[in-house]
N, C-alpha and C positions, 0 to 999 in steps of 0.2 A: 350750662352752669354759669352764671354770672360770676365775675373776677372784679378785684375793687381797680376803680376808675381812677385812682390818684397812687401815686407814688410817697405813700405817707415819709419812709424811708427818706428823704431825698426833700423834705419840706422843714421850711423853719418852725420853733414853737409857734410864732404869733401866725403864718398860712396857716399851718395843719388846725388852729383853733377857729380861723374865718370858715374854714372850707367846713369844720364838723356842727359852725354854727353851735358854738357853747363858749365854758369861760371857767375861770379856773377854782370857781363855788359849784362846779358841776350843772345839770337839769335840775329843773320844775319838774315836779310828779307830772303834770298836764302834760309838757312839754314827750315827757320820757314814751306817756300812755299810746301818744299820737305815734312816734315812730317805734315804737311796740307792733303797732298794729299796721304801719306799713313795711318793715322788715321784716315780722315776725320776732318768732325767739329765737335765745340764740343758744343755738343748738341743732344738731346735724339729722339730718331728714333722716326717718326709718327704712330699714329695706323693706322693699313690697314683698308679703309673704302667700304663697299660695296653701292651698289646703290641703291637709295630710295625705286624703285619698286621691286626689290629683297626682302627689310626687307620687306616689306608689303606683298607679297605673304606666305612671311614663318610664318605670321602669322596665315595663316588659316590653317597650319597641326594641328590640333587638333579636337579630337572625340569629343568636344564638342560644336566647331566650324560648325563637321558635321552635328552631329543634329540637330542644328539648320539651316543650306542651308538646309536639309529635311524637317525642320516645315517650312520654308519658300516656299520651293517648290509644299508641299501638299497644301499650304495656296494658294497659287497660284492657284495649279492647281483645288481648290474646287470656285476659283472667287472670292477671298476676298483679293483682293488687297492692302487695307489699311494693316490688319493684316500682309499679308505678306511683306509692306515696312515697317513695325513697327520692324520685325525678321532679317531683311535686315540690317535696321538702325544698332542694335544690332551687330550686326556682324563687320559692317564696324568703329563702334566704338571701340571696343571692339580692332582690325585689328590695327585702329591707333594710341593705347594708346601703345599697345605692341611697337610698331616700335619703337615710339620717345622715351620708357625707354631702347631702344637696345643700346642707345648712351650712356647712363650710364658709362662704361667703358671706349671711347675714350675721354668724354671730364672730366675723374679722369684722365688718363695720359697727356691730357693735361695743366691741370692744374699745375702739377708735373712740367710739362716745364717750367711754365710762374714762377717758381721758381728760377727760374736760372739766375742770374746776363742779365743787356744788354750788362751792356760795360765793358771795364777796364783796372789799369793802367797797362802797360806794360812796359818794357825796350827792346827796338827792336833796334840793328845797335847803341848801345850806348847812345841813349837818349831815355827821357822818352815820350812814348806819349798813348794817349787813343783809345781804338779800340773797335770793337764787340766783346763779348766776344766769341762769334762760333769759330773766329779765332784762339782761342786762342791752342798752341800745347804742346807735353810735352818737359820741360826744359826754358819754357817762363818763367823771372823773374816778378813777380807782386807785386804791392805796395797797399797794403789797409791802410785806415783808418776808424775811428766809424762812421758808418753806412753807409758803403760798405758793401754789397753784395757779396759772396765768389762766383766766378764763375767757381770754379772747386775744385776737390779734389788738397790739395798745402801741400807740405812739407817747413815747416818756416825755410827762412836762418835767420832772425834777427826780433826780437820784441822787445817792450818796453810797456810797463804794460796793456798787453795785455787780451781782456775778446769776448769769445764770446758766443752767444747766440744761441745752437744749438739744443734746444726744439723738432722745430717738424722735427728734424731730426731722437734724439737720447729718448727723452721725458725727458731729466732732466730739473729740475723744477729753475736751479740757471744758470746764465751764466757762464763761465768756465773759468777758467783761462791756457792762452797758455806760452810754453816756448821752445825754440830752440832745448833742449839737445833731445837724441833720448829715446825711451820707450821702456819697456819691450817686446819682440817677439809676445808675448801671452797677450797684454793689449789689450782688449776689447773696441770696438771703440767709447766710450766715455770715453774712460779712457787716450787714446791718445791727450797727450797734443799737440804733435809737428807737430800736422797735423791739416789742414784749411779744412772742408769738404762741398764742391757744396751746395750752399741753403741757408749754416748758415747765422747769422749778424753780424758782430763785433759792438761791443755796446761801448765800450774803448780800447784804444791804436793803434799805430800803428802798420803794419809790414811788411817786404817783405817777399817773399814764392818764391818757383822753382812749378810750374805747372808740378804735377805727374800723374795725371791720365783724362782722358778728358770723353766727352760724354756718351753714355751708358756705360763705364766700370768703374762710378764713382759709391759713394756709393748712391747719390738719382737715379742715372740709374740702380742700380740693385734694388730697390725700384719698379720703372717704373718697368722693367722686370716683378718681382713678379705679379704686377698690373693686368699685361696683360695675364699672366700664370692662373689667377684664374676664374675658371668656374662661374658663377651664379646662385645659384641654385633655385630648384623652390619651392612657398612658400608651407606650409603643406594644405592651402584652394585648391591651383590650383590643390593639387597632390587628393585631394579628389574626387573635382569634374570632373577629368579626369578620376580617378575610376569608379565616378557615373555614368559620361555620358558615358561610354565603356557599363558597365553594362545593365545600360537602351535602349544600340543602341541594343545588343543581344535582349535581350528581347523582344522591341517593333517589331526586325523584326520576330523573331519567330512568333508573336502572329499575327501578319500580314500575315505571309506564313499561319498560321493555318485558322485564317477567311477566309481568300479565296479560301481556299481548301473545308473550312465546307459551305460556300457560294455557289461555282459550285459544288462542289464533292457531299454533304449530300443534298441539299436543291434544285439543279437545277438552280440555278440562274443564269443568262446572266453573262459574263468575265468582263462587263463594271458597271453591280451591287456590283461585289464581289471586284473588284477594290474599285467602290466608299467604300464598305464595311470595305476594309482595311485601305483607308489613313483614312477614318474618326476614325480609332482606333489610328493612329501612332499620328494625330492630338490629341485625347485626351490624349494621353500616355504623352508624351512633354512636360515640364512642359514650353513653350515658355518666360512667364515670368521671371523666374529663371534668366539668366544670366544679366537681365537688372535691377530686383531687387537686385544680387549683386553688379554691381557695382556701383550701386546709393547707395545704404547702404556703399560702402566703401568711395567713396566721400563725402558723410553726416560726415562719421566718419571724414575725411581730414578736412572738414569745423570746425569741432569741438574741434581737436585736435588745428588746426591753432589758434584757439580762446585762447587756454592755452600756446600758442608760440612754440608749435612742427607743424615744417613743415614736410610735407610727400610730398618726389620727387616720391616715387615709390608706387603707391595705394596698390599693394596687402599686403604693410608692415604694412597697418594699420590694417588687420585681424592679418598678424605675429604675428603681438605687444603682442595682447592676447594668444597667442599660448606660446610668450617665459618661460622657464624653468631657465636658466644661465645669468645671465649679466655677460659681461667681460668688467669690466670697465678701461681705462687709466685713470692716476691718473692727472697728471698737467694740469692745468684744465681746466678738468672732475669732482672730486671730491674737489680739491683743485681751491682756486682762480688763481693761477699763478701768484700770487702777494706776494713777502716777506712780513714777518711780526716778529716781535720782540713778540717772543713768553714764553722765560725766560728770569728771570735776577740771577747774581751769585752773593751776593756782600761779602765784608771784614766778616768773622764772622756768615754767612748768607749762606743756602745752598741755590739752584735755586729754582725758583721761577717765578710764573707770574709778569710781571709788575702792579706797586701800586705805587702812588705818596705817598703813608704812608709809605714805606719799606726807610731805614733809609742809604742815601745814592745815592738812584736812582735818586733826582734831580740833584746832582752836575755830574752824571752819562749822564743823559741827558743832561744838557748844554754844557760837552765835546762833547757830540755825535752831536751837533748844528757847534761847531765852529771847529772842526777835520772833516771838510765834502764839498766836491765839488759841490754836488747836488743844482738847482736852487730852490730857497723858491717857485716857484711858477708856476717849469714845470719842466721835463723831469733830468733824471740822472742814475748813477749806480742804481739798486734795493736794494741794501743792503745800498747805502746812503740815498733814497729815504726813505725808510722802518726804516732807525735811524732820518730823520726829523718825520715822524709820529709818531714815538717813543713817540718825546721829544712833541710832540702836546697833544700828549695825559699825556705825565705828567704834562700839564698846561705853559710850556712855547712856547713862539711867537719866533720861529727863525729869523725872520727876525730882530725883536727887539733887540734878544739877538748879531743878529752878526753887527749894527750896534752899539751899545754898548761898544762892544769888537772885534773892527776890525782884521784881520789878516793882521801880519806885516812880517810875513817871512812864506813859506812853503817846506815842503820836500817831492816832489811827492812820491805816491806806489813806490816800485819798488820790484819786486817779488825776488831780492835778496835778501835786509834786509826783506821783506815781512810785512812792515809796511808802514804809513804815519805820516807826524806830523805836525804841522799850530803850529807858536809862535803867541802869545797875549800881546803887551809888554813883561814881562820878564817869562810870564809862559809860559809851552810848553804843549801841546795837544797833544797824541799821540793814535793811533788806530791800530792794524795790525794782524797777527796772533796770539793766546795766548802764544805759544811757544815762539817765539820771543820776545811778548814783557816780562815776566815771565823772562827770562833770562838776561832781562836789568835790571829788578827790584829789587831793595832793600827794598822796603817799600809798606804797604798799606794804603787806607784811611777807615776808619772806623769813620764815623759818623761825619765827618769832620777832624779830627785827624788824623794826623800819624802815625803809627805803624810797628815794624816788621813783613815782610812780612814772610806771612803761606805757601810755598809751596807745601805742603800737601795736606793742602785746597782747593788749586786754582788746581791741578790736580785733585782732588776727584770730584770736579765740573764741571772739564772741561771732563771725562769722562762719569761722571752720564750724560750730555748735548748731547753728541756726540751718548751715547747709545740710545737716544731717535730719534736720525734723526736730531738733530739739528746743522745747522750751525753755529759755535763761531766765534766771532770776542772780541777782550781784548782792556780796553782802558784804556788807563793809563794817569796821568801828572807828568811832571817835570819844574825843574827850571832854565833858564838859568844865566849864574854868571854876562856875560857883554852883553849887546844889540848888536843884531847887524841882520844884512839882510837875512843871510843864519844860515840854521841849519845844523852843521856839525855832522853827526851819529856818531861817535867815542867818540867824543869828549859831546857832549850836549844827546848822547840818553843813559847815565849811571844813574845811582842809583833810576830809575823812580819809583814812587807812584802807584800801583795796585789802579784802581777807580772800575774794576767789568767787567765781562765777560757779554755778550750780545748775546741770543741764538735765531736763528733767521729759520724760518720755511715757505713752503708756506701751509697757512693757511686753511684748511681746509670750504669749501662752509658753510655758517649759516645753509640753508637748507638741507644740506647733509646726514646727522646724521636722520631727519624724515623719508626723501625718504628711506633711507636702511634698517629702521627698516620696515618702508609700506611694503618694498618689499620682505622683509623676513616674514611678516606675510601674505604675498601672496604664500607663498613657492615657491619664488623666490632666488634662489641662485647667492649669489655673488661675484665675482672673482675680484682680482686688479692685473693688468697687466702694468709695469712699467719700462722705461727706466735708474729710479732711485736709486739710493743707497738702497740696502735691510734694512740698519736701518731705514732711511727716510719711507719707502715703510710700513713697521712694525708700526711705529708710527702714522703713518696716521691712516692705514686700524683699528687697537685698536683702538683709539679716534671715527672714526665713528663707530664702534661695528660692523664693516665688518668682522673682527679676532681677536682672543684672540691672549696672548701673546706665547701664547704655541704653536699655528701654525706654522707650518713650510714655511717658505721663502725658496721659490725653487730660485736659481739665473740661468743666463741663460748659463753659463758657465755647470752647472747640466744637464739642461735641453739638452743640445749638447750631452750629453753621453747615453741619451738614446733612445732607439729604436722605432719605431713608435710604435710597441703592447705595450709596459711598459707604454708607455706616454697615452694612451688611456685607459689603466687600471686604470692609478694612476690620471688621467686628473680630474672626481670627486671632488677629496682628495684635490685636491692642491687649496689652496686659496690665495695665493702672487706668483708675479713671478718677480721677480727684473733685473734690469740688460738686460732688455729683446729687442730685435732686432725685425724689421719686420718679420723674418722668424719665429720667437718664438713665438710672435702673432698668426701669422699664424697658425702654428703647432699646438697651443692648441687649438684654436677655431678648426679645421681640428679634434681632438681627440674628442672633447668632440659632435661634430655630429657624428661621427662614433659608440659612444655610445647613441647615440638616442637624445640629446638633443637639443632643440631648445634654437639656440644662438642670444645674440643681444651683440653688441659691439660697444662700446663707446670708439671717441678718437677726437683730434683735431689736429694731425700733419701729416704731409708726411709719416712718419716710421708708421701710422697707418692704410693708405689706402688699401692696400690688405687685411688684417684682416678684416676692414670695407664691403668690397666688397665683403669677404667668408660668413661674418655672415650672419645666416637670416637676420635678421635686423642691418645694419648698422647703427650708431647715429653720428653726427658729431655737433660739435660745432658751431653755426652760429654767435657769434662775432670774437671769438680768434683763433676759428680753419682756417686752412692753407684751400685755395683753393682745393687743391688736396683731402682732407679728406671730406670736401664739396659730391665733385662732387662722391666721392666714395660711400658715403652714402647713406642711402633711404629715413631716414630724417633729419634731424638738427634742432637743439633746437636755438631758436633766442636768448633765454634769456641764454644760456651756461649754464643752470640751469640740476644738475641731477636731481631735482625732478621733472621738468618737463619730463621726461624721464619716472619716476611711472605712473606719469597723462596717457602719452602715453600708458604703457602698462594698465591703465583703459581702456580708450575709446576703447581700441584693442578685451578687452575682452567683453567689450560691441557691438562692430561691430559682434563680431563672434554669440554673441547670439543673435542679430537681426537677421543673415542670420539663424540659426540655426531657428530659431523662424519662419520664412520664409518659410524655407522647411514642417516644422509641419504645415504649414496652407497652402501652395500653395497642395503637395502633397496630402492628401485625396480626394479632389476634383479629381486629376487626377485618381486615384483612382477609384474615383466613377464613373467618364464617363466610364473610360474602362471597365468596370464591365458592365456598363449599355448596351455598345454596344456587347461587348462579347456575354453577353447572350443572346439579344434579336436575336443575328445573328441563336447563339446555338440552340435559341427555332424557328427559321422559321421565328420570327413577326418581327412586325415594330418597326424602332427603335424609342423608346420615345423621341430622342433629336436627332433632323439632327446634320451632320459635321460644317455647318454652324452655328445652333446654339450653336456649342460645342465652336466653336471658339468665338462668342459671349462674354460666358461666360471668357473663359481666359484672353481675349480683355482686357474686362472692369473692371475687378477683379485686373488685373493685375498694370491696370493707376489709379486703386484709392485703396483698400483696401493692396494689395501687398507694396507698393510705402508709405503708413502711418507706416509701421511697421519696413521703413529706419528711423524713427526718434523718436524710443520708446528712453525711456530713461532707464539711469542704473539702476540692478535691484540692492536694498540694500548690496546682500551680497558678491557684485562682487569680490571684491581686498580682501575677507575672506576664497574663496575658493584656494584650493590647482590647479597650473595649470594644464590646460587638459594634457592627456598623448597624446605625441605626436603619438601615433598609435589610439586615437578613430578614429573613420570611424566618415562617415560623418552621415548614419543612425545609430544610436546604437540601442540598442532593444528598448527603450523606445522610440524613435522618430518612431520606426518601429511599434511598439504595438497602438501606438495613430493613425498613420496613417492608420493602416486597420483596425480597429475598427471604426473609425471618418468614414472611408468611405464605410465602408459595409451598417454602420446607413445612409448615405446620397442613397447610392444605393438602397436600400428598402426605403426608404420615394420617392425616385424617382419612383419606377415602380408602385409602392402602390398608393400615390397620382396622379398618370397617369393613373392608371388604372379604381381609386373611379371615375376621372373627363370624362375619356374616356364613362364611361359605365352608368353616371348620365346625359352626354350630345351627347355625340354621334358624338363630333367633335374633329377630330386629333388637330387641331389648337389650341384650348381649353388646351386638354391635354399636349401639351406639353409647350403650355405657362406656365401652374402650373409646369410641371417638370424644367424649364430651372426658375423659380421664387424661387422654392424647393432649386437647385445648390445655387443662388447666396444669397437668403435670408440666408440660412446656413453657408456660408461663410460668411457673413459678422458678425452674434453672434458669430461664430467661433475665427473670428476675435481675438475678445475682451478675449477669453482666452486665445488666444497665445500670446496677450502680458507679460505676466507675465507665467514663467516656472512652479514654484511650487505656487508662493504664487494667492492666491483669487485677480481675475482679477477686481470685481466689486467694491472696495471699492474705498471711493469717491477720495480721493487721488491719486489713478492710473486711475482712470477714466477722471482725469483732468490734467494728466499729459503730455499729447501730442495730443494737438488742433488740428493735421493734420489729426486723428482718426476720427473725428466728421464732419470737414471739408468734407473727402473721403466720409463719410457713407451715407453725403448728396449730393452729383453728384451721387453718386451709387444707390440711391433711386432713383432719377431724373432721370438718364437712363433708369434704372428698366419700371418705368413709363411708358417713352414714348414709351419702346419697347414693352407693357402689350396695350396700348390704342393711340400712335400713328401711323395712316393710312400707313403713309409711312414705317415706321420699320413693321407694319404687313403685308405690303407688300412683304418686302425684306426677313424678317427672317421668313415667315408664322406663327404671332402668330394674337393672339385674345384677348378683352376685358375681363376681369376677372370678376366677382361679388363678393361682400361681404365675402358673402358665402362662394366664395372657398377660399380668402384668407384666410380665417380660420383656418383652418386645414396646411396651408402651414406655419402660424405664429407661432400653437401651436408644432408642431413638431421639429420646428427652439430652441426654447424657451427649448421643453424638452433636445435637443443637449447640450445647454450653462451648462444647470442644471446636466448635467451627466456628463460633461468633469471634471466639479468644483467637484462634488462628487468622482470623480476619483482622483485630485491631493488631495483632504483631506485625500482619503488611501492612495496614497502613502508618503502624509508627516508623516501623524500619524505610519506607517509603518518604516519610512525611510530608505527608500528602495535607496540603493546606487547605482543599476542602473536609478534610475531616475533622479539621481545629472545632473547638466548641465556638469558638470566637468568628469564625467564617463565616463570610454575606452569603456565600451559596454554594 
């Protein structure tokens, strides 16, 4: 991508007009047409789109995808058609969830576009007129005013009390004030006054500009660029179970080549027995249900998330959620309202301080701050006037009352020379502006209503302690004029002025802010503040919410440029402020701190924050205040711009992962147990105690009613207490692995035992294998009831009543059970038989002794605590 060649920033008016070759009557149409057409327009390149059935094909490269066209194909090929459009289903869902988040990228860059001015004023051929802003070329003169839309990067030839709002550009938290003269070489692109940058808003004044830089070579085009540069990566659930299912495809096929080998090779059997012999092993091997109970459990979680106002655009980010280790939070807000707020007050005699209508001095403070103010009583204005009417609200006076009271009879706009304002009142003058400025007009202050020799001292000591903190000062002073009259002349009327009190003003920090971080940090959750803002500002925040002490180091991004990708990865940990900071610096540390293994989630709401949003695991975006483009970059967005709904999220995340996790501990043994059961009986020469058909039965119907209740357990108490998983547990660690061939060795011997007591007391295959296929499914379902709850005792009446859809499933699961035990047609289909009394006897007591020994098992290992059996455990 080309970068512009000049340092526009950093040039005087008359360079910056040689070097754009123009003049201050703007282009010739001719002139304009010619570098029209060797720049192009200006406007940011489209993403390249592929075709609908292309993404949908490249969905199915994955071994997990395979497995499953295999359980559907053997489901197929054993006659069980339902089953196998149920795996089908699965697949083609699954197909076109991936596809439609593939657009994730193209519509963050486009959104990035739909940032960019439409039209604007121009001076073309000598007069002014308005045009597209595509048009628009370099050396075109442009004229803004408040709230225009900057349609390109612009070098200002002339402003007048100019402010703009360049947030989610740059992420400062204040609108900015612009001025003609040129900046230092090496000023940092919010430090650049003299330049108008593509996106921003002017909020006050007007100005004209020379058009320096256009389309992609602007600074939200190299934004876009970055956008489109950054990979997607894949979440740590998908990378497991891409592991697993690789794992499991070895496997099942080994075990497949081997039955068929001990089928015709050991035992003589027909090629078309040893066949059937195999799929019905690869059928039970499979766990079929698996991918359709994950993504209903992560859907469940979307449903529930939505409920506390985090949206989830990308499903896999609601397991993320729980996974994350780092927050990298933007601050303006993010953590903050992005609303000024009068946060101290300095007065005569008095060091800073909170605002208090008792502090002796702050009302006369405040009714200056009323009638020294442009902002409407009742809509829209500067923020720093807006934020001095809330002031004075809060110290008890009605502006509206007060300014009809004491009308203003003369006024002296800003003007970022003197760097003051002032409004006469009759013969008093109200004045407001920089402290410097107005300090050097003064001769006096008020204290307590009186006059006094002014303390310069004092008002420096203040006006430093304020500035150390991150605070913006504004100084307001009164004077007196000697003869009435229309205009206030600064020379003459802004001498010997009355000090009334400095006014330190902040954007305020979220009410919620301060719980969520502590929440998150008692999750061992680490937290980062990544900001476009002043490192004091940045400092003062992140202390007030107990994000960092004051002894932390503020890396600024100036720093962060000097070093090397290994040092920055080293030191990525450590660092907890980064001020000052650019898309690319974003970027870079989120890029560091994965390379050190940690799972990132990053929080922002502007254009400068959408690639880092897009590198993170989890991207957050703000869904009132944040910019489209941070939206669309996202995976979720908080509707309420709340960071504590952000915690809530990474609750529900970690509650998604131990449902799946919980999943596997109770789908797995069963599979377990078939393969076992077919294994051997192939090993031993006999029959096997459960057809492939009735194998599939089982998974069937397990899978739509007992699987499917355990998407909607609820949290288990000590969720947001544990430390995050490490991002390297597997998806089996020993303890998922320990319960799993234990659970299904005991299910495998109650299957051939009870098949054998039924086989040899009746004498009918049909008989026996209905007890064995009643054996499977009754065990799973007490099974059940102990993998809702990890460690803690599953039976107690409070978790027994905590999820109605458990009771609900246990009853269709009976029901089916039933008619496949006693009616004609399912014993038809499936070759089973009526049961008696009798036998379910032994099939109830054996189910019952399972519940009572899994619960005997977690009382060892909680009375143990045994740290591989934490949920939170790498292995």
């Amino acid at each position: 991508m080309a970068s512009p060649s000049h340092h526009w920033h950093a040039m005087t008016i008359e360079r910056a007009r040689r070097a754009l070759d123009t003049s201050e009557r703007g282009l010739a149409s001719t002139e304009a047409r010619k570098r029209l057409e060797i720049d192009g327009p200006n406007a940011l390149p489209a993403a390249p789109r592929r075709a609908w059935l292309l993404r949908f094909l490249d969905q199915f490269r994955n071994v997990l995808i395979y497995i499953l066209l295999l359980s559907a194909l053997a489901s197929g090929l054993m006659g069980h058609a339902v089953d196998a459009a149920v795996i089908a289903a699965v697949v083609l869902l699954n197909a076109l969830i991936g596809m439609i988040q593939e657009h994730k990228a193209e519509r963050a860059m486009a959104a990035i576009g739909r940032m960019l001015a439409r039209t604007a004023l121009v001076r073309r051929d000598g007069r002014w007129q308005r045009l597209p802003a595509e048009e628009l070329v370099r050396g075109d003169l442009v004229r803004l005013e408040a709230g225009d839309r900057v349609p390109a990067d612009l070098r200002l030839v002339e402003s007048h009390t100019l402010q703009v709002d360049q947030a989610a550009l740059t992420g400062e938290s204040m609108p900015i004030d612009k001025a003609v003269g040129p900046d230092r070489s090496d000023a940092e692109l919010a430090e650049r006054s003299s330049m108008l940058y593509s996106g921003s808003l002017i909020t006050r004044g007007t100005a004209s500009a020379w058009v320096a830089v256009t389309g992609a070579n602007t600074e939200l085009g190299r934004i876009s660029h970055l956008l489109a540069e950054v990979e997607d990566l894949s979440t740590p659930l998908l990378k497991r179970i891409n592991q697993f299912g690789r794992r499991l495809t070895v496997l099942t096929l080994l075990l497949a080549i081997v039955m068929l080998g001990i089928s015709v090779g050991l035992h003589g059997q027909a090629w078309g027995e040893g066949l059937l012999a195999a799929i019905a092993l690869i059928v039970a091997a499979i766990p079929e249900g698996l991918p359709a109970i994950i993504t209903i459990t992560l859907a469940v979680g979307v449903r529930k998330m939505g409920k506390r106002k985090a949206i989830i655009r990308h499903l896999p980010a609601v397991e993320t959620l729980g996974s994350v280790n780092v927050i990298c939070s933007d601050k303006t807000g993010t953590l903050t309202r992005n609303e000024l707020a009068v946060r101290e007050l300095a007065l005569a005699g008095l060091s800073a301080r909170p605002p208090d209508p008792g502090l002796s001095g702050s009302l006369a403070l405040a009714e200056a701050a009323s009638l020294c103010n442009d902002a409407g009583v009742d809509h829209g204005g500067d923020p720093i006037e807006k934020a001095l009417l809330d002031f004075a609200r809060a110290m008890g006076l009605d502006p509206s009352a007060l300014r009809n009271a004491r009308p203003r009879d003369g006024v002296l706009p800003f003007s970022p020379e003197l760097r003051l304002m002032a409004t006469r009142h009759g013969r008093q003058l109200v004045v407001k502006g920089a402290p410097e400025a107005l300090l050097a007009r003064a001769s006096a202050q008020i204290n307590d209503g009186a006059s006094e020799r002014l303390d310069p001292a004092h008002w420096h000591r203040q006006l430093e302690a304020m500035t150390a903190k991150g605070l913006r000062v504004l100084a307001i002073a009164e004077g007196r004029m000697t003869e009435p009259s229309s205009s206030i002349d600064a020379e003459d009327d802004l001498r010997g002025l009355g000090m009334l009190g400095l006014v330190g003003f902040a954007d305020a920090p979220r009410a919620e802010a301060r719980g969520a971080v502590r929440s998150c940090q008692q999750a061992g959750i680490e937290l980062k503040m990544i900001t476009g803002d002043h490192a004091e500002t940045a400092r003062a925040v992140a202390t007030e919410l107990g994000l960092a002490g004051k002894e932390d180091l503020v890396l600024n991004g100036r720093e962060l440029d000097r070093m090397e990708d290994a040092e920055l990865e080293a030191r990525a940990s450590s660092i907890r402020i980064v001020a000052r900071a650019t898309p690319e610096h974003k970027l870079r540390l989120v890029k560091a701190l994965q390379a050190g293994g940690q799972v990132v989630a990053m929080t922002g709401d502007g254009a400068n924050d959408a690639p880092a949003l897009k590198r993170a695991d989890v991207g957050v975006a703000m869904g009132i205040k944040g910019t489209e483009a941070a939206r669309q970059a996202a995976d979720m967005v908080l509707a309420d711009d709340n960071f504590a709904t952000l915690e809530a999220g990474v609750e529900e995340g970690r509650g998604v992962y131990d449902n799946i996790r919980k999943a596997l501990l109770f789908i797995l043994p069963t599979n377990v147990a078939e393969t076992l059961v077919i294994l051997l009986a192939v090993l031993a020469g006999s029959a096997l105690p459960i057809t492939p058909v009735q194998i599939l039965w089982v998974n069937l119907v397990t899978t739509v009613t007992l699987e499917l209740s355990l998407a909607f357990e609820t949290l288990e108490r000590d969720v947001m207490r544990r430390p995050p998983r490490a991002p390297e547990q597997p998806l089996l660690g020993r303890f998922v692995i320990f319960r799993i061939l234990w659970v299904g060795l005991l299910l495998t011997w109650a299957v051939f035992w009870l098949h054998g007591q039924a086989l040899a007391s009746t004498g009918s295959e049909a008989i026996a294998r209905t007890v064995a296929i009643n054996v499977l499914v009754i065990g799973e379902l007490v099974y059940l009831f102990n993998c809702r709850r990890w460690q803690d005792f599953a039976f107690s009446p409070s978790v027994l009543v905590s999820n109605p859809w458990v009771w609900w499933m246990t009853a269709v699961l009976v029901a089916l059970q039933l008619a496949l035990s006693y009616a004609p047609p399912f014993q038809v289909l499936f070759g089973t038989a009526a049961l008696s009394l009798a036998q379910w006897l032994p099939i109830l007591a054996v189910c019952a002794a399972l519940a009572v020994l899994v619960e005997i098992e977690k009382w060892i290992t909680r009375s143990l605590r045994l740290e591989w059996a934490s949920p939170s455990a790498a292995r």
